[in-house]
C-alpha positions in Angstrom: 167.6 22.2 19.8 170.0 19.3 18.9 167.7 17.3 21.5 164.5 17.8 19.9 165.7 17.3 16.9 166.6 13.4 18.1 170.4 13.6 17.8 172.9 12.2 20.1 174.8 14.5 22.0 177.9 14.2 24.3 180.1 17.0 26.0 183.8 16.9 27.1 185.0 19.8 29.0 184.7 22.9 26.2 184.0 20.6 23.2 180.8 18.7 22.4 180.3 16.0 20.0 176.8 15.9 17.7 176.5 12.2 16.1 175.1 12.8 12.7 172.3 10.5 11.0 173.5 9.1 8.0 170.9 11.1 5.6 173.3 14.6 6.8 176.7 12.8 6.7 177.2 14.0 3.3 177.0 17.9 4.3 179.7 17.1 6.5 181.9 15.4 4.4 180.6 12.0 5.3 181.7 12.5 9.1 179.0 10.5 11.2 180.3 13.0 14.1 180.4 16.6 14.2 183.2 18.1 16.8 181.7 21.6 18.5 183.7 23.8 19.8 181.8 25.3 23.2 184.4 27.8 24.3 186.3 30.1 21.7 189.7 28.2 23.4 188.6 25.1 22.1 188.2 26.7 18.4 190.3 24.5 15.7 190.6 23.1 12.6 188.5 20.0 14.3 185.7 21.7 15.3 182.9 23.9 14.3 181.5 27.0 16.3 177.9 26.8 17.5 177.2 30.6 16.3 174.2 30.9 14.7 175.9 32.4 11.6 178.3 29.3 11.5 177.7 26.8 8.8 177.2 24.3 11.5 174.4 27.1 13.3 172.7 27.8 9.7 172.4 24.1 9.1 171.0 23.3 12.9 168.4 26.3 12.1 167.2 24.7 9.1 166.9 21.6 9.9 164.2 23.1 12.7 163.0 24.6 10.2 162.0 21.7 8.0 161.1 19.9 10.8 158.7 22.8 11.6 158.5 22.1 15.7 159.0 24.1 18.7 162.3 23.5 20.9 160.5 21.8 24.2 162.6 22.9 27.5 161.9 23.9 31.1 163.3 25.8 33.9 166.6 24.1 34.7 166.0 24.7 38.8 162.7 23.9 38.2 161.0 21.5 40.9 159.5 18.1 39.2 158.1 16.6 41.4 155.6 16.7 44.3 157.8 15.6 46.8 160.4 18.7 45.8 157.6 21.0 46.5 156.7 19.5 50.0 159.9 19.0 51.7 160.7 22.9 51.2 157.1 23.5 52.2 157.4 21.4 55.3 160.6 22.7 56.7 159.2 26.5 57.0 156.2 24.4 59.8 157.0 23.6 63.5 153.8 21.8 64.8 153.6 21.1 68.7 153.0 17.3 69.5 151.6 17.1 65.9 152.8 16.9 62.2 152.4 18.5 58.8 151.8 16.5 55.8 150.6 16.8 52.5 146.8 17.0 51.9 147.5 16.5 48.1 149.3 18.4 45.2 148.8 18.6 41.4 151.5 19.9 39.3 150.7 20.6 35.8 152.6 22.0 32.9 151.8 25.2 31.2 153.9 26.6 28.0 155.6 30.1 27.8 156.9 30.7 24.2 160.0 32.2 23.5 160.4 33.6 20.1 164.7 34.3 19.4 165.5 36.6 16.8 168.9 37.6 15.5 170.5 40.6 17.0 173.4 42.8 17.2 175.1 43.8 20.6 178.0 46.5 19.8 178.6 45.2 16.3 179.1 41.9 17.8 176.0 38.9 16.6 174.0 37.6 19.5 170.4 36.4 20.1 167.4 38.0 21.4 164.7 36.7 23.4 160.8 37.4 23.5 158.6 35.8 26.2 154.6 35.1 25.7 152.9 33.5 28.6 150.3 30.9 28.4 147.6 33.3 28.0 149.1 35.4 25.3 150.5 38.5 27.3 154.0 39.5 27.2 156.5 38.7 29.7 158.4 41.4 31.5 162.7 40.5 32.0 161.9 40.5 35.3 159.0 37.3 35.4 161.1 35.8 32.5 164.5 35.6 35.2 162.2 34.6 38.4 160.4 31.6 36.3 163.7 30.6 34.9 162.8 31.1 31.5 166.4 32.0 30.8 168.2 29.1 32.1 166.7 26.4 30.8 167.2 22.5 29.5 166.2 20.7 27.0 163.1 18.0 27.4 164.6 14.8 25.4 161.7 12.9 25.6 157.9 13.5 25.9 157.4 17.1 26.2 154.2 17.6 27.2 151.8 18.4 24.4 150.0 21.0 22.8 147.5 21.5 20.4 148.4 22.9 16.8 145.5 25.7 17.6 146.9 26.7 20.6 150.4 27.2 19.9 149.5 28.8 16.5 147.8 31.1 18.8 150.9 32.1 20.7 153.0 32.3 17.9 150.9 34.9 16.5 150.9 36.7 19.9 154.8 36.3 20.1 154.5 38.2 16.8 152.4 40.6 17.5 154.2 41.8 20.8 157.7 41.9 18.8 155.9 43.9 15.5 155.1 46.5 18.1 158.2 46.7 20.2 160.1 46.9 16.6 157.8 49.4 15.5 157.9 51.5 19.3 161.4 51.6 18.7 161.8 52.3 14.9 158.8 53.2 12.9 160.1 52.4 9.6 161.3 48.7 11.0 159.9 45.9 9.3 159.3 42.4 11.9 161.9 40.1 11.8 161.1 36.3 11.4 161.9 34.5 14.7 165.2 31.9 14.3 163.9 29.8 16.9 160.3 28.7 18.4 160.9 27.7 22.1 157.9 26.4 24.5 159.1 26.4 27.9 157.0 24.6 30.1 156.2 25.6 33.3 154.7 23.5 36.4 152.0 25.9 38.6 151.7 23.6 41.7 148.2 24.1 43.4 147.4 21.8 46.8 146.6 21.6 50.5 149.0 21.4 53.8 147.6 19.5 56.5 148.9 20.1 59.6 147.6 17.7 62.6 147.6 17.2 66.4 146.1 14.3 68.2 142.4 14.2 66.3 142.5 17.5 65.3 143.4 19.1 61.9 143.5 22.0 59.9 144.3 22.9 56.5 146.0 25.6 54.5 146.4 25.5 50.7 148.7 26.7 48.4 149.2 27.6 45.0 151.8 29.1 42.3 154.9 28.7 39.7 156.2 25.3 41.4 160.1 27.1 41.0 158.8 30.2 43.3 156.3 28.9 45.6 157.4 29.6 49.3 155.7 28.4 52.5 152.8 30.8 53.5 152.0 31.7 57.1 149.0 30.1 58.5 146.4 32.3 59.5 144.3 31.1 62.5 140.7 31.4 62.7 140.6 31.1 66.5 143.1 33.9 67.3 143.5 35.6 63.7 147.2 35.3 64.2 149.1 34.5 61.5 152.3 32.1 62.1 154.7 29.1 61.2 154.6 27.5 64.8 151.5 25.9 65.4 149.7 24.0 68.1 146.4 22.5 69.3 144.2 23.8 72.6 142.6 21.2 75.1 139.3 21.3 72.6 141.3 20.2 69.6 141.4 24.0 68.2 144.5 24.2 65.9 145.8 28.2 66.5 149.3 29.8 67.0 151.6 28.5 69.5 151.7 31.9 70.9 148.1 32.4 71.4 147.6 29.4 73.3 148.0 29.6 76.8 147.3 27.6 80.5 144.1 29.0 82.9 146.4 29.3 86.0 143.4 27.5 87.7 141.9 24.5 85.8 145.1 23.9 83.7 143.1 23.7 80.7 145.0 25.0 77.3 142.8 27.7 75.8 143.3 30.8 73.3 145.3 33.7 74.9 142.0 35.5 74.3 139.7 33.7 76.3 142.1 34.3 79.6 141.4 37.0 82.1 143.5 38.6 84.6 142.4 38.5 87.8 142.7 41.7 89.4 143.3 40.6 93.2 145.7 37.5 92.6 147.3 38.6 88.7 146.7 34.7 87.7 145.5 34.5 84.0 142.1 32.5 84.4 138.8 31.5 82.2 135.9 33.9 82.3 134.2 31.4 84.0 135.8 31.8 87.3 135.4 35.3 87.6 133.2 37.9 88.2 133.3 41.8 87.1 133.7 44.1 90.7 131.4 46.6 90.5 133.7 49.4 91.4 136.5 48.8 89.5 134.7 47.2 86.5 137.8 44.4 86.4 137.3 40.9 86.7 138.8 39.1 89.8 138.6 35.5 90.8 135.0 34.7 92.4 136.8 33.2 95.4 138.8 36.9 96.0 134.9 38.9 96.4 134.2 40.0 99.8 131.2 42.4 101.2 131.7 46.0 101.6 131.0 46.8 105.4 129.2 50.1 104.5 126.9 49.4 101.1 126.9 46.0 101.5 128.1 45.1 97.7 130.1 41.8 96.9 133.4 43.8 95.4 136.7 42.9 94.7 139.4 42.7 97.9 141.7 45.3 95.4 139.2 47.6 96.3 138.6 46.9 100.0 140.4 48.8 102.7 139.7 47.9 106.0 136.4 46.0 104.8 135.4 49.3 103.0 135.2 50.0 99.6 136.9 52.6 97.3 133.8 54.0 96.5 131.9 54.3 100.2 135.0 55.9 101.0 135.4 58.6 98.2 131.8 60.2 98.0 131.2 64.0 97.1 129.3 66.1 97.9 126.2 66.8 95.3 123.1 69.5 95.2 119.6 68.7 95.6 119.6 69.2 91.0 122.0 66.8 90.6 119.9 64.5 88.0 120.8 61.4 89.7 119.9 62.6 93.0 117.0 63.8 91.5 115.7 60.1 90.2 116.4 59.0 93.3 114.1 61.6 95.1 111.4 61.2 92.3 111.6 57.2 93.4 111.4 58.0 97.0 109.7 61.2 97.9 110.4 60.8 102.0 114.0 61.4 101.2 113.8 64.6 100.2 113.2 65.7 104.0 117.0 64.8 104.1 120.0 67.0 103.8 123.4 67.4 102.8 123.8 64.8 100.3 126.9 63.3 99.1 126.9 60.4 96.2 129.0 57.9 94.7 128.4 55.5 92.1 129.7 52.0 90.9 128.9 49.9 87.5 125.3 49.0 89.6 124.2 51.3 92.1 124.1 54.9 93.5 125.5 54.7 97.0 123.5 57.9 98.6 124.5 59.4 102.2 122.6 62.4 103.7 122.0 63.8 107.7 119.3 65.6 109.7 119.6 66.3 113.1 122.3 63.8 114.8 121.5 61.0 112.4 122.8 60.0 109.4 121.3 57.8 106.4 122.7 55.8 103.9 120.8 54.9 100.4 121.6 51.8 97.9 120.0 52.5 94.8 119.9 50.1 91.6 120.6 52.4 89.1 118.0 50.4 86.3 115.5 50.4 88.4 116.1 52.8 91.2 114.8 50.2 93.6 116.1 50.4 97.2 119.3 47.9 97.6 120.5 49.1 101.2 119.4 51.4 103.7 120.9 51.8 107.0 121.3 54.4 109.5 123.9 55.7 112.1 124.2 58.3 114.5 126.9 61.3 113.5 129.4 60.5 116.0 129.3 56.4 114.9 130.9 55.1 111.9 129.2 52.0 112.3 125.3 51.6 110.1 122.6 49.8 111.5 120.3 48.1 108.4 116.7 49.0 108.6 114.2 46.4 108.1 112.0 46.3 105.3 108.8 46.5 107.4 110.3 49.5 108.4 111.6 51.3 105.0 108.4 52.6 104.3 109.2 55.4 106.9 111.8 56.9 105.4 111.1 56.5 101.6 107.6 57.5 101.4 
């Protein structure tokens, strides 16, 4: 108040000193200084109390008054600058091999009015407080004491401004909100002028983090109330993680630390994702080096594939046991209406002339095994097309399967 209303004004422990302009000496009794007592200990004969019922208070009041402006302050702990706003922002980011810096920030001032009216607290006088944001609404207690509308300092010199319209405007707002609280609370109340016309203003700060790593860079921008704005977590699109430690893959992809990981074979630094586990060796590798084993369905290192002895299949060596497959080895038995059997037979008519069927099947094929008489026949089947993969035969009393020759198949398929 005594700031915006251009007087000098000095503090000394619990008493304050206002240095009068000449034109309001004489209300004082020609003093050019006025002593203020700050603390009720520092009340005396010297010094006049700062209540607003004082004569010193009264003659403050009116002087606004007259003057007809609004107190300019701001959020004491407010941040001022951009480079406040950075350096907490900064802190919260740890970027591997790389840095974060500022992409660019705006701060700009918008004005809350505070409308203070006279009160009583248990018979005792105090002041009351009514908040209107920039956009007319009311303020909640709670928004008022997180923007620091309550704690607050005086701006001495070149508030920023605001047009006559516009503060007219929330004036009349203020005044609505406080005719209907009075009125919620006591009907028959009539409004209350306000003593004092505050604008607190406000900085929203509303920019862009960088955060870089050799050539690579990615951004992640923020916005609020410059006094509660907090670092955000950045949200990856690679990965979809969201984090505060933050690094770069081989291909200049900017992603979580934690998603970013080292193919055990090529050394390259990829997302977590695009790893596989290879099911012979456990080594976390790129797609690209593996293949899918047909029986299991889990990738494995090209390099770990080896043929099945009995259908012939490239599989995985998790699934080999001595050089034959899990799923050679664990065929049941099946009737003649089993539907696959059934395709197969509809395929290849001379099978049917076969008996005692037993089937298994991987992710590709139908591996088919039947008998008659002392020999024994085994069928590879692609199961999209039902073409003939492998057929080989073997006397009952040999485990070993000789392959027929194609010139030959025609003999037992048709």
């Amino acid at each position: 108040m005594v700031a915006q209303l251009g007087y000098e004004w000095e503090e000394t422990g619990a008493v304050g000193q206002l240095r009068l302009h000449e034109s309001d000496r004489p209300a004082f009794g020609g003093r050019d200084t006025v002593r203020v007592a700050l603390q009720e200990s520092a009340v005396d004969a010297g010094t006049e109390s700062i209540d607003l019922k004082s004569g010193l208070g009264s003659w403050l009041l009116d002087r606004l008054k007259e003057s007809g402006l609004a107190v300019h302050v701001r959020p004491r702990e407010q941040p001022m600058a951009v480079q406040d706003i950075s350096s907490r922002l900064f802190s919260a980011y740890r970027v591997e091999n790389g840095r974060a810096h500022l992409g660019g920030c705006q701060l700009t001032d918008f004005p809350f009015l505070r409308l203070s009216f006279a009160a009583e607290e248990e018979g005792q006088p105090c002041v009351r407080h009514l908040f209107v944001a920039y956009d007319g609404t009311s303020v909640s207690d709670g928004q008022a004491q997180d923007l620091g509308l309550i704690d607050v300092e005086p701006i001495a010199k070149s508030p920023p401004r605001i047009e006559e319209n516009a503060l007219n405007a929330l004036v009349a707002s203020g005044r609505r909100i406080a005719a209907k609280n009075s009125s919620s609370r006591d009907p028959s109340a009539s409004t209350v002028e306000p003593l004092l016309i505050t604008l607190v203003w406000v900085k929203q700060a509303v920019g862009q983090l960088h955060f870089t790593v050799g050539d690579a860079t990615a951004a992640l921008p923020f916005s609020g109330w410059a006094k509660l704005i907090e670092a955000q977590p950045f949200v990856a699109k690679g990965s979809g993680a969201s984090c505060y430690h933050l690094a770069a893959t081989d291909d200049g992809r900017i992603d979580a630390y934690d998603e970013i990981a080292t193919c055990d074979l090529s050394g390259r630094r990829v997302l977590r994702q695009e790893l596989v586990t290879c099911s012979v060796t456990g080594k976390h590798v790129l797609e690209e080096f593996t293949e899918s084993c047909p029986v299991s369905g889990k990738p494995a290192l090209t390099e770990q594939f080896a043929p099945c002895a009995t259908c012939r299949q490239r599989v995985s060596k998790s699934v080999l046991t001595r050089d034959t497959c899990t799923a050679c080895q664990k065929m049941s038995k099946i009737k003649k209406d089993d539907p696959r059997l059934v395709w197969i037979l509809g395929e290849h008519g001379g099978l049917d002339r076969w008996k005692r069927w037993q089937l298994s099947e991987t992710q590709s094929v139908y591996i088919a095994q039947a008998d008659r008489f002392m020999k024994r026949l085994l069928v590879v089947v692609d199961k999209e097309t039902l073409a003939i993969r492998y057929l080989a035969t073997s006397s009952r009393m040999s485990s070993t399967w000789t392959p027929i020759e194609s010139a030959l198949q025609a003999e037992y398929l048709s």
